[in-house]
DOFIKOL-736383 format. One record per atom (N, C-alpha, C): z, y, x. Coordinates in steps of 0.1 Angstrom, whole numbers, plus 5000, padded with zeros to 4 digits. Atoms other than C-alpha are relative to their C-alpha. Layout:
ZYX;...
//
This chain:
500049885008;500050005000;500050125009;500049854990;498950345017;500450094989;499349885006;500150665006;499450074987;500849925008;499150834977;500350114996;499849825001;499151224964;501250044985;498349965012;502351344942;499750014990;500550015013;500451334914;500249884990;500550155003;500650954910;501450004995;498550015001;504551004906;500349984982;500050035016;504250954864;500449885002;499450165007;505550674844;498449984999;501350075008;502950444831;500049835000;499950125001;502250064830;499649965011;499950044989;502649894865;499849844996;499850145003;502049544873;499849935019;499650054985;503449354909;499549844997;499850145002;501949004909;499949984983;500149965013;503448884877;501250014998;499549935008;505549114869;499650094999;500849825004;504949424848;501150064993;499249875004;506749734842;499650144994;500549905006;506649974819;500450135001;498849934996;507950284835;500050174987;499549945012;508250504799;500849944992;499150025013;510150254777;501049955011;499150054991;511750084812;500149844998;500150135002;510649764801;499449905008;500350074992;510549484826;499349904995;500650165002;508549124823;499849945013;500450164990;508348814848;499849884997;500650155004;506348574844;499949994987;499849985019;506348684807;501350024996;499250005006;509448674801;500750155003;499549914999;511648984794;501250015008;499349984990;513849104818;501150134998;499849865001;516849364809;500450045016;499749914991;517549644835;500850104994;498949925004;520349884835;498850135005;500949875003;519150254834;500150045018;499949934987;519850324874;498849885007;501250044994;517650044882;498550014996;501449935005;514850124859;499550125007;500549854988;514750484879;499849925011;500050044982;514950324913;498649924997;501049994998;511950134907;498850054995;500749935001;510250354888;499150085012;500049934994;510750604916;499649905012;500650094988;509550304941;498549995000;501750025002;506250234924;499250125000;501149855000;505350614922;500150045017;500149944993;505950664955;499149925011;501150114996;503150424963;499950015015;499550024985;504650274997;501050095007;499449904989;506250535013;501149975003;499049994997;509750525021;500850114990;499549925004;512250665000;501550035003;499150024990;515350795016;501350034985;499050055007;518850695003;500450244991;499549915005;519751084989;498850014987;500749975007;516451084969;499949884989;499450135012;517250724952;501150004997;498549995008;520650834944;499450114989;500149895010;519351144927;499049924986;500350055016;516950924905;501049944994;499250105009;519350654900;500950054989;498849955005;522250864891;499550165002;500049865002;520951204881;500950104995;498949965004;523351494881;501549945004;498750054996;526251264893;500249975016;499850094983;527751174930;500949894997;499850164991;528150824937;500050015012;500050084984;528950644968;498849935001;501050014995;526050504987;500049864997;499350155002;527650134978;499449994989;500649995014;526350204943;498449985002;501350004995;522950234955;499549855006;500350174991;522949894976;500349904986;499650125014;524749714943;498650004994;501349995005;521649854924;498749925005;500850024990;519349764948;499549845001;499650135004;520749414947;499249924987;500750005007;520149414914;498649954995;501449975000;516849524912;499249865008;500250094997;516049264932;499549864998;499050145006;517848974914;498749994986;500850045014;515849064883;498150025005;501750044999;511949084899;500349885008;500750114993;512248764912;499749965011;501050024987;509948664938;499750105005;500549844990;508849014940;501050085003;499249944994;512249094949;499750065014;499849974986;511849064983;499150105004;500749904994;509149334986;501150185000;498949864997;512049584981;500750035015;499750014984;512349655021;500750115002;498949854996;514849865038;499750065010;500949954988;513550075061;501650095005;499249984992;516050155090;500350145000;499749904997;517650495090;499550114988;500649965007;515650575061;500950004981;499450055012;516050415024;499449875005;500850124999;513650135012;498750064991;501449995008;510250134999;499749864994;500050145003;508349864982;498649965006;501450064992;505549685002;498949924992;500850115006;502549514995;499450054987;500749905008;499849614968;500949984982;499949955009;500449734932;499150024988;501049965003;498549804905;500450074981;499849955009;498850074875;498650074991;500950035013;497150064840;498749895008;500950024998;494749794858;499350055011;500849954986;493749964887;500949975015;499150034992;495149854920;500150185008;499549904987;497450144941;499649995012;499950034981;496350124975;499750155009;499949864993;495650365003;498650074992;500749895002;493950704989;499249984985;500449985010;494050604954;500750124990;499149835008;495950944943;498550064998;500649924995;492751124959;498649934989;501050035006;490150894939;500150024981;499349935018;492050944905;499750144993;500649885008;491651294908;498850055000;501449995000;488051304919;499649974985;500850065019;487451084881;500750104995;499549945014;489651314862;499250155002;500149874997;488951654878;498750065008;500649964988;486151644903;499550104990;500749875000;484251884887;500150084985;499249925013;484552154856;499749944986;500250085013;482851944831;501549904996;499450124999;485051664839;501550094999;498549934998;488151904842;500450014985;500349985014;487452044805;500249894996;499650165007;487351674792;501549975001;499050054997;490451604808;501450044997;498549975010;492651894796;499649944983;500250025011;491251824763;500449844995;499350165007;491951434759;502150055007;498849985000;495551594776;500750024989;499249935012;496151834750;500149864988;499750125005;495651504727;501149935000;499050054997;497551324743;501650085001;498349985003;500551544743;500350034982;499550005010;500351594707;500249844994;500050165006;500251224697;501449975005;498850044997;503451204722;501250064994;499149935007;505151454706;500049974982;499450085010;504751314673;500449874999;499050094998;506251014687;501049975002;498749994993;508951124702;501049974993;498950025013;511051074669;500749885001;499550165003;510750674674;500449985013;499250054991;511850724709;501250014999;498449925001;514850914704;501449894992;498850095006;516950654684;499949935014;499750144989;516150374711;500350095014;499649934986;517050634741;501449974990;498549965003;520350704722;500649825001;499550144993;520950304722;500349985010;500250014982;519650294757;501250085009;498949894992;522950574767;500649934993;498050055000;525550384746;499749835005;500250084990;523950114762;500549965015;499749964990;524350244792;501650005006;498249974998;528050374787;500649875005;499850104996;528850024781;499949925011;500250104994;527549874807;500650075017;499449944993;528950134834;501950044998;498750045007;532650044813;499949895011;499850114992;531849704830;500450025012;500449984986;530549824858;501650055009;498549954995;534049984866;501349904996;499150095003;536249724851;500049885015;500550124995;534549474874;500850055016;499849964989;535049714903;502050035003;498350005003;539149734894;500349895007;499650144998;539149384894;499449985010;500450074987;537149274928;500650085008;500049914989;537949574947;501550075003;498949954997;541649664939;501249934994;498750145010;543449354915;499749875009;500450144997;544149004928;499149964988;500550105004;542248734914;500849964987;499350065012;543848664878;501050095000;498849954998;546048914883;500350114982;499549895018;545249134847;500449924995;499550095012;545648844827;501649945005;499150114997;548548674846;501450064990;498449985016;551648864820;499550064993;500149915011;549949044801;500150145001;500549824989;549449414800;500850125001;498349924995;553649504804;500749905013;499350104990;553549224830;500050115016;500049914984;554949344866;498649965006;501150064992;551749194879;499150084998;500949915000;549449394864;500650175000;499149894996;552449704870;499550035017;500350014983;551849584906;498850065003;502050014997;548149584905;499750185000;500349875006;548249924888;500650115015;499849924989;550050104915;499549975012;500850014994;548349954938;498650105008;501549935004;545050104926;500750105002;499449884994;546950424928;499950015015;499849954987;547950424961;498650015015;501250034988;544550294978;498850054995;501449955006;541950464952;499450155010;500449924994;541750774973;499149995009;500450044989;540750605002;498649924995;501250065010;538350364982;498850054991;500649925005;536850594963;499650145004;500249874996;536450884986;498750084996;501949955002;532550954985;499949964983;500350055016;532850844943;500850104995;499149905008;534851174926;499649934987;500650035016;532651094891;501349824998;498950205004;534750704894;501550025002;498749964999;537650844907;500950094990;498949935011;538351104881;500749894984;499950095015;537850824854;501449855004;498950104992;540250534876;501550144999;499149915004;542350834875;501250044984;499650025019;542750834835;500249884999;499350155004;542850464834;501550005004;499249994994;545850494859;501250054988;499049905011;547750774835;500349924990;500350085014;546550554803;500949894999;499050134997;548450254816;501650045001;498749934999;551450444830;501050064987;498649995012;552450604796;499949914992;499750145011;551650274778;501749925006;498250074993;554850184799;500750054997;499149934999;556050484792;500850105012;499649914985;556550644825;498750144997;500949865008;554950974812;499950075015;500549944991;555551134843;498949995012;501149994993;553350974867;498649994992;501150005009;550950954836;499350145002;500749875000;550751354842;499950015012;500649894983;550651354882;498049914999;501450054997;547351114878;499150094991;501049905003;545951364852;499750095004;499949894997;546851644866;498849995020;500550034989;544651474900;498350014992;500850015006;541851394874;499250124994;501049864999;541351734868;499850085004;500849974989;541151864898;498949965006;501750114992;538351594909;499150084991;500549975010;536851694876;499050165000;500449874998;536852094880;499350035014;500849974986;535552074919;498549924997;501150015001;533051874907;498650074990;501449975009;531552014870;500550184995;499149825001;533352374875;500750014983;498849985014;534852494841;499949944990;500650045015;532952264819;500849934993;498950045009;534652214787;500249884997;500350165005;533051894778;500649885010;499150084991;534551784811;501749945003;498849994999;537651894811;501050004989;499250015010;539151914779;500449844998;499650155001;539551524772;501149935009;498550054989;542051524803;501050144999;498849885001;543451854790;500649914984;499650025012;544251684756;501049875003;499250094993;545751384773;501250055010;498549944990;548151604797;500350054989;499749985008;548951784767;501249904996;499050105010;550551464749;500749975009;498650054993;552351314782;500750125007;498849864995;553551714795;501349994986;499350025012;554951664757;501549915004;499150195002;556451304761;501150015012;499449974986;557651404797;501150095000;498449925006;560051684779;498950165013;499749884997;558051934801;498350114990;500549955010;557052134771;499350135004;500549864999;556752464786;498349985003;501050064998;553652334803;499149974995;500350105012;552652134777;499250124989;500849895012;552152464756;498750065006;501449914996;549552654776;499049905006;501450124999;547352334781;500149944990;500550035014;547552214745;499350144993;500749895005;546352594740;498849965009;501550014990;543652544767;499349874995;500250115007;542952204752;499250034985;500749985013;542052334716;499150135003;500949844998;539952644732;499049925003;501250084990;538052394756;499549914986;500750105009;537252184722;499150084989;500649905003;535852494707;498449975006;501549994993;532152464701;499449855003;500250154995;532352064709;499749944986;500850085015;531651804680;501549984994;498949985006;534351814654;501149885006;499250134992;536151474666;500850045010;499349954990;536951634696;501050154997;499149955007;538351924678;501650014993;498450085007;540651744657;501249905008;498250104993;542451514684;500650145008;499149884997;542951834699;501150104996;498749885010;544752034669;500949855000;498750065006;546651714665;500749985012;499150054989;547951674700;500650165002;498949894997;549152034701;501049994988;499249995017;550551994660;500849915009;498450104998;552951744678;500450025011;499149934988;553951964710;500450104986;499849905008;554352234680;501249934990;498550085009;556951994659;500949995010;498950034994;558851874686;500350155007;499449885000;559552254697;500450114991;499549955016;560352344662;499350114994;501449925007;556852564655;499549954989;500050135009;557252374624;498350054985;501049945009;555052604599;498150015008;501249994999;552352654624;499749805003;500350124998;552452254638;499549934984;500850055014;551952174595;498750075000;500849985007;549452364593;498549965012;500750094994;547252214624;500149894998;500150175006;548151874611;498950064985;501050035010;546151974581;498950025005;501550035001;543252114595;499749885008;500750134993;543251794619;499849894987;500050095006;543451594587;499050044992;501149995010;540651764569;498549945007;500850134994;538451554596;500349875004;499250195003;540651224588;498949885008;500850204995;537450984591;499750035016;500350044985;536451114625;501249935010;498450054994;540151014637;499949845001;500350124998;540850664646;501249944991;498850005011;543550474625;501350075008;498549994989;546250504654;500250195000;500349905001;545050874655;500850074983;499949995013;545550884615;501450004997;498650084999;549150694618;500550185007;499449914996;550250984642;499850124991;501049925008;548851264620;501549984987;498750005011;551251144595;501449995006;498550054995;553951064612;501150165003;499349854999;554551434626;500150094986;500349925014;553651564591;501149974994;498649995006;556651394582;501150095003;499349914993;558651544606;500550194997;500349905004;557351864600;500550094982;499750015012;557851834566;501650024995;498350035003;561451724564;500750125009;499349864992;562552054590;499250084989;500249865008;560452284563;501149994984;499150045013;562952104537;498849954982;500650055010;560051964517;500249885002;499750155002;561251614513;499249934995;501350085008;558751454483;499149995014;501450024994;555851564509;500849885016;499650094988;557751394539;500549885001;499650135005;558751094525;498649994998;501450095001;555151014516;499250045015;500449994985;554051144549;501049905010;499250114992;556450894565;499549884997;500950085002;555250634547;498249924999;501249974996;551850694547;499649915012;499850034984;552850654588;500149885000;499450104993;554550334586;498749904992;501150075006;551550174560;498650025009;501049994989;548950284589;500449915007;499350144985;551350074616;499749924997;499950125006;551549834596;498749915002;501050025005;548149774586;498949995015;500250044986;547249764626;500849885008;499450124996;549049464629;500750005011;499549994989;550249394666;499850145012;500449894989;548549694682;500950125004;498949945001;550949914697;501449984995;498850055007;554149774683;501450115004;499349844996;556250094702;500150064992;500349905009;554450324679;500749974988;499450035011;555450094646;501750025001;498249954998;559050134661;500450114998;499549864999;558750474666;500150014983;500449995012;557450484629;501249974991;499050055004;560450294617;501250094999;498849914998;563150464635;500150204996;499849895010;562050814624;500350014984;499450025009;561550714593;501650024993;498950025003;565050574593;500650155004;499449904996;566550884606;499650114992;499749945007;565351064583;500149984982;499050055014;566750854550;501350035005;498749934995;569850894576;500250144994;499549825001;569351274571;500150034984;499949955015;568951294536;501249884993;499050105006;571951024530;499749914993;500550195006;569950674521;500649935013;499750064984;571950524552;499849854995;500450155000;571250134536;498650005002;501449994995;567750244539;499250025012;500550004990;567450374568;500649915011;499650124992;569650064585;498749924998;501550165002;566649834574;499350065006;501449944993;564150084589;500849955015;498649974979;566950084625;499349835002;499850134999;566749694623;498549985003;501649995000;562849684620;499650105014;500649914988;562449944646;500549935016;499350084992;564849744669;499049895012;501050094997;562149454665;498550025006;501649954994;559149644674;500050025010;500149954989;560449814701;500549855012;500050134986;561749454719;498849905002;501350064993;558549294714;498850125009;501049934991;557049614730;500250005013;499549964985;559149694762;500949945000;498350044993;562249524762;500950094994;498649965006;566049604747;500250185011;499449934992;566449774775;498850145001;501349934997;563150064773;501250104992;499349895007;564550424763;499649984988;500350015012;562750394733;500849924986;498950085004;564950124723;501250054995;498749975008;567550344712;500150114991;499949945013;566550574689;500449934988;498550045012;568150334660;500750025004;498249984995;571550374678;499850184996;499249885004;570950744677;499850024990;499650005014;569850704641;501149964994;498650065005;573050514634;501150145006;498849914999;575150844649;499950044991;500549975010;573351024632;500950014984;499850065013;574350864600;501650024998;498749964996;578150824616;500550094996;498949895005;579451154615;499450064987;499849925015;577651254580;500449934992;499450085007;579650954569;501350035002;499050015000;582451074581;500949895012;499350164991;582750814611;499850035015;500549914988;582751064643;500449865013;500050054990;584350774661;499049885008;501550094997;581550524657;498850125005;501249894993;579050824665;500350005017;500050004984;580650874697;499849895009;499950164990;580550484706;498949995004;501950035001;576550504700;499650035007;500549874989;576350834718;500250025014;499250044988;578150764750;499049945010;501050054988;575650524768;498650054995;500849935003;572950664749;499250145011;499849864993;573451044766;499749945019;500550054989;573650844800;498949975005;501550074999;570350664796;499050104998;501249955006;568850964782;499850105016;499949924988;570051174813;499249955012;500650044984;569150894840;498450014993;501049965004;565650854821;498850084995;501449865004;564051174806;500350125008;499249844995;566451424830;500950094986;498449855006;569151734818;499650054990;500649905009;566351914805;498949974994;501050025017;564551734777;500550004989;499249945018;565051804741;500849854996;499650095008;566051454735;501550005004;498750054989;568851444763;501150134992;499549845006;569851854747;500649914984;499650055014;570051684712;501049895004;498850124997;572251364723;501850075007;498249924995;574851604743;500350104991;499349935011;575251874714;500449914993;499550045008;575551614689;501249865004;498850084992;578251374712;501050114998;498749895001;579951734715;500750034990;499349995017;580551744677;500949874997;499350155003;581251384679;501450005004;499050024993;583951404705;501150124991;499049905004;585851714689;500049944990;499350035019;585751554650;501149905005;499450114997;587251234670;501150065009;498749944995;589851464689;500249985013;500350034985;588551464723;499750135003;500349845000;588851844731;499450035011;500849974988;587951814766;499149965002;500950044997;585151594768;499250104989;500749935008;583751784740;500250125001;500349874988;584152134762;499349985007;500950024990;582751984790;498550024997;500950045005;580151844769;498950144992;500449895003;579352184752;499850135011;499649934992;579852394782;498149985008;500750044996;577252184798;498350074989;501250035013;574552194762;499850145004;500349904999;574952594767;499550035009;500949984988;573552594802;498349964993;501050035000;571052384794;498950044991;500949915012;569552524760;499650095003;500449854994;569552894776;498949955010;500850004991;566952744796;498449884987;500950095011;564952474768;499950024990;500549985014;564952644739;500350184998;500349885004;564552994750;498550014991;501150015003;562053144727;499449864987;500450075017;561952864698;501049954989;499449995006;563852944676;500349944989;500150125011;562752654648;501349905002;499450104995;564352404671;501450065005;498449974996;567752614681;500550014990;499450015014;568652614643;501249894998;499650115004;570052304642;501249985015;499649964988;571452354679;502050135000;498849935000;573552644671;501249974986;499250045013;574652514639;501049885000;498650084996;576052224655;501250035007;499049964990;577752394682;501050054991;499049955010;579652614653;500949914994;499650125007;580452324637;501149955010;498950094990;582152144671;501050125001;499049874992;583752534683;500849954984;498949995014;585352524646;500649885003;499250174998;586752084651;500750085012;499249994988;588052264681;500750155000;499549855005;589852604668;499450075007;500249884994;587852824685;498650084988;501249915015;586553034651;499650085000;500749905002;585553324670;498749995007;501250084997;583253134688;498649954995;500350075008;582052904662;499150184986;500849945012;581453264640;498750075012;501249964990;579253384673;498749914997;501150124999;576953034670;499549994986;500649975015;576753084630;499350125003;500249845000;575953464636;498049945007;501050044991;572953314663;499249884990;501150055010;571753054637;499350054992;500249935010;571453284612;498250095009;501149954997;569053494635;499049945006;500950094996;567153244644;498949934991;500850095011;566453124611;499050114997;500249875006;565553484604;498250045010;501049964992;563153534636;498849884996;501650125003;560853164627;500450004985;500650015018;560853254588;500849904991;499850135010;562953024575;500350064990;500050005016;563053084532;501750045005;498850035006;566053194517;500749874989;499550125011;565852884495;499549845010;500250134998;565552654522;501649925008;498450075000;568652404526;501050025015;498949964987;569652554564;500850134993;499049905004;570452854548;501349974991;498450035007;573152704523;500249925010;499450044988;574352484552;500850125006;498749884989;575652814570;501050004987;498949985007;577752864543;501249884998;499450094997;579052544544;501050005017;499249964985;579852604582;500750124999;498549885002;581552934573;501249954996;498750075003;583752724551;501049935009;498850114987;584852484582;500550135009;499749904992;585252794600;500950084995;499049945012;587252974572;501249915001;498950035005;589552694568;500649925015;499350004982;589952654614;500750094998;498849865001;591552994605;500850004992;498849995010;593652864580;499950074987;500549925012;591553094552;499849924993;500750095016;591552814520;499450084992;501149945011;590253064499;498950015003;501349964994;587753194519;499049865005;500250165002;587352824523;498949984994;500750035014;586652734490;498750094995;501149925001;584553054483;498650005007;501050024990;582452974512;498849854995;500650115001;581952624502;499249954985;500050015015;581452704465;498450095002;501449924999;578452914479;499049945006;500450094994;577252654499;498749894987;500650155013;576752374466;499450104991;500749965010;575452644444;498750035004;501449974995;572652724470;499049875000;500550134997;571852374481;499349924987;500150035014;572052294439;498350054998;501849915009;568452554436;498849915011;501150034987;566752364469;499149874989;501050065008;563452234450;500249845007;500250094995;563351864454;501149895006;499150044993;566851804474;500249874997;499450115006;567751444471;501250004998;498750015008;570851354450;500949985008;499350084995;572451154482;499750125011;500049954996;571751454503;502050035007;498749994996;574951464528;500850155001;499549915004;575851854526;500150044985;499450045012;576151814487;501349935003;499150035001;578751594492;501050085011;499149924992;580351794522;500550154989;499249875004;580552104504;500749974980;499249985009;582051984472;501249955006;499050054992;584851794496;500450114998;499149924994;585452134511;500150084985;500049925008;585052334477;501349964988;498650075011;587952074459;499549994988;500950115010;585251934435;500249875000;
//
């Protein structure tokens, strides 16, 4: 094969021996029979047969293969391989030329005509030599590009096959490369996918993918995500956000600010900066997360509003988090079920702190009939599902109800991780919970006790979960008559809140209302009227209603506070203001536990 003129460089129908290639649909044959090819080797020998002999050097077969992307040069040899494997006999004419790339040797022949030396130059003598012949030649062109353009319609579906084709087969292509290149031998399957073995394997890959993947950023950012993906399936959130937080640096050096790049690993740091407790964080990349989804295909939109709606609940943004759960639920079907399940789950949440109950009870269940109805997948999630639930029949005083949800959640969470996984103890702290609005501060504190430790050694000082377990131990220990541990204990909550819930005011509601509550179990009432005084403006700065049930609660906490100072009247009056507010709350359930607190204190 001699050289021929750049012209020759089109697709069209080739034929080596016997095989033939069709380099517009990418359709192989040998020996008759069909032959598939992945989309990097269909370029490569596209780009071999047009370059009729010559040599093509490894930077100029990476750019067909993988256009727009950097690969390692490894990729290219695998291909190559390939390519090879599937022509057959006429593999071997794929030669490597020293210092070079590889060309393909030996003759050719397109539409019927053999390639050989100085058939570019005779091609265009017949199309072009002279102006008659030139005239003919745009003219059957122009033809021919309208006939292709009204074909283009029937290519277009089978291209879009041919890319999720593709996707697929570059899924493998990286699976495969996990497993030969950085897992033993049997090593995914050997426990399963919470076994130390494939824990092992995983950090592993971590520690040696840098190295491995140096010249591969495009594989590395995506091993990067798998890495995180696995990590918070364990639960370890944190190194879930150092691998994203690596994934989007590869990412932004490589496709600069693009949204379509980067948002999908902003939406993912998002939920484990969340899970990880570091919320601050968490907020101005779930904002950058639903900006970068701006403009994208609605799907991508909506996991966006929903992964900020549930940084926006758990920091008590409760009005605006409802109302991104709706518009993520006004594109429900693009959502996935698991996607759907969460969606409800916060909605409950959300729901039950705006004091709409009806809607958060069917938004809870909703939740747990999604779990459900995903049978084994995730079994954590159905725990989680369970134990909020339960905690909040706890909060509205169904405590037989929400024990069966505790008990169920128990079960989910030990076939997920083990007794021993933090998650495992949200029923216990549903069961305090339940404790001291039963009046059983000393069982609360028994719950609370290793709880607070696990939450400390586990999530750190300063996550909301660890914040909520030490205020509500501090109430625990003072109803139970533990004055010092419940100083310490509050001494401690007030450091740490001035620093995790500056600024969200939703979520210090509940915060300072407890603290009031313990300063009063512990006579200190001018205290206890400072922490009411601070609820109050709190509720005042994030909107809470006058008819929603925190506000009759303070009045209730005045009463305990009233009667730490020895005021029964102001007591009673306090607590008589309490049950007549709480009486107008649309909805309240009947077993609601400040009903029965404030007629106690009111001498009903």
């Amino acid at each position: 094969m001699a050289t021929g003129g750049e012209d020759d460089s089109e697709g069209g129908h080739w034929r080596i021996e016997d095989a033939g290639f069709d380099a517009t649909t990418g359709r192989l044959t040998v020996a008759g029979r069909a032959v598939e090819l992945d989309r990097p080797c269909r370029a490569l020998l596209a780009a071999l047969l047009a370059a009729d002999g010559r040599a093509l050097g490894r930077d100029a077969l990476l750019a067909a293969g993988w256009p727009g992307r950097i690969v390692h040069e490894n990729s290219l040899t695998k291909a190559i391989g390939r390519l090879r494997q599937a022509l057959g006999a006429e593999g071997a004419r794929i030669e490597a030329v020293y210092g070079s790339g590889y060309r393909l040797k030996g003759p050719a022949e397109r539409g019927g005509v053999t390639m050989a030396g100085g058939a570019g130059s005779r091609w265009r003598q017949a199309l072009v030599g002279d102006r008659r012949r030139t005239a003919t030649t745009l003219a059957f062109a122009g033809l021919a590009i309208c006939v292709a353009l009204a074909v283009a319609a029937l290519f277009a579906a089978q291209a879009a096959r041919a890319r999720a084709a593709e996707e697929a087969r570059e899924k493998e292509a990286l699976v495969a490369f996990l497993s030969s290149d950085l897992f033993a031998p049997g090593e995914l399957a050997a426990q399963g996918r919470d076994g130390p073995s494939l824990r092992a394997a995983v950090a592993r890959a971590a520690a040696t993918m840098n190295t491995e993947l140096r010249d591969d950023p495009a594989t590395r950012v995506t091993v990067h995500r798998m890495i995180a993906s696995a990590y918070a399936g364990w639960g370890d959130y944190e190194a879930a956000v150092l691998h994203l937080h690596r994934a989007r640096a590869v990412a932004e050096r490589l496709h600069g600010a693009s949204a379509a790049k980067t948002t999908p690993i902003d939406i993912a740091l998002c939920s484990n900066l969340r899970r990880a407790g570091d919320t601050r964080l968490a907020e101005t990349t779930c904002a950058r997360a639903v900006r970068g989804a701006q403009g994208s295909d609605a799907r991508t939109v909506a996991v966006a509003q929903l992964a900020e709606a549930k940084l926006l609940v758990d920091i008590g943004d409760y009005r605006r988090g409802a109302a991104l759960l709706d518009a993520a639920a006004a594109q429900g079907a693009r959502l996935t079920p698991g996607e759907r399940a969460d969606l409800q789950w916060f909605a409950g949440r959300a729901q039950a702190k705006l004091g709409h109950f009806a809607r958060a009870d069917a938004a809870f269940r909703r939740n747990l009939a999604l779990r459900e109805a995903m049978g084994g997948e995730r079994p954590s999630l159905t725990g989680w599902a369970h134990a909020d639930y339960g905690s909040y029949l706890a909060s509205i005083g169904d405590f037989a109800a929400a024990e069966r949800h505790f008990a169920r959640a128990e079960a989910r969470f030990a076939a997920a991780r083990g007794v021993d996984a933090v998650d495992a103890l949200a029923p216990d702290y549903g069961r305090a919970l339940a404790a001291l609005d039963s009046g059983d501060p000393q069982g609360a504190r028994d719950r609370l006790r290793p709880i607070l430790q696990r939450y400390r050694a586990a999530l750190g000082g300063d996550h909301l979960r660890t914040l909520d377990a030490m205020t509500l131990l501090a109430l625990a220990e003072a109803q139970a008559g533990d004055a010092a541990r419940a100083t310490a204990l509050l001494k401690e909550a007030r450091q740490t809140g001035a620093r995790v819930l500056y600024r969200r005011d939703g979520r210090a509601v509940c915060f300072h209302m407890r603290r009031a509550r313990t300063l009063a179990a512990l006579g200190d009432t001018a205290g206890a009227d400072a922490e009411a005084g601070r609820a109050a403006a709190a509720m005042d700065r994030s909107g809470v209603p006058a008819s929603h049930p925190w506000r009759a609660r303070l009045h209730c906490v005045a009463a305990r506070i009233a009667l730490a100072r020895g005021d029964a009247g102001a007591g009673r009056d306090e607590a008589k203001r309490c049950l007549s507010a709480l009486q107008r709350v649309a909805d309240l359930p009947a077993t609601y536990p400040a009903l029965a607190e404030a007629r106690l204190l009111a001498g009903e």
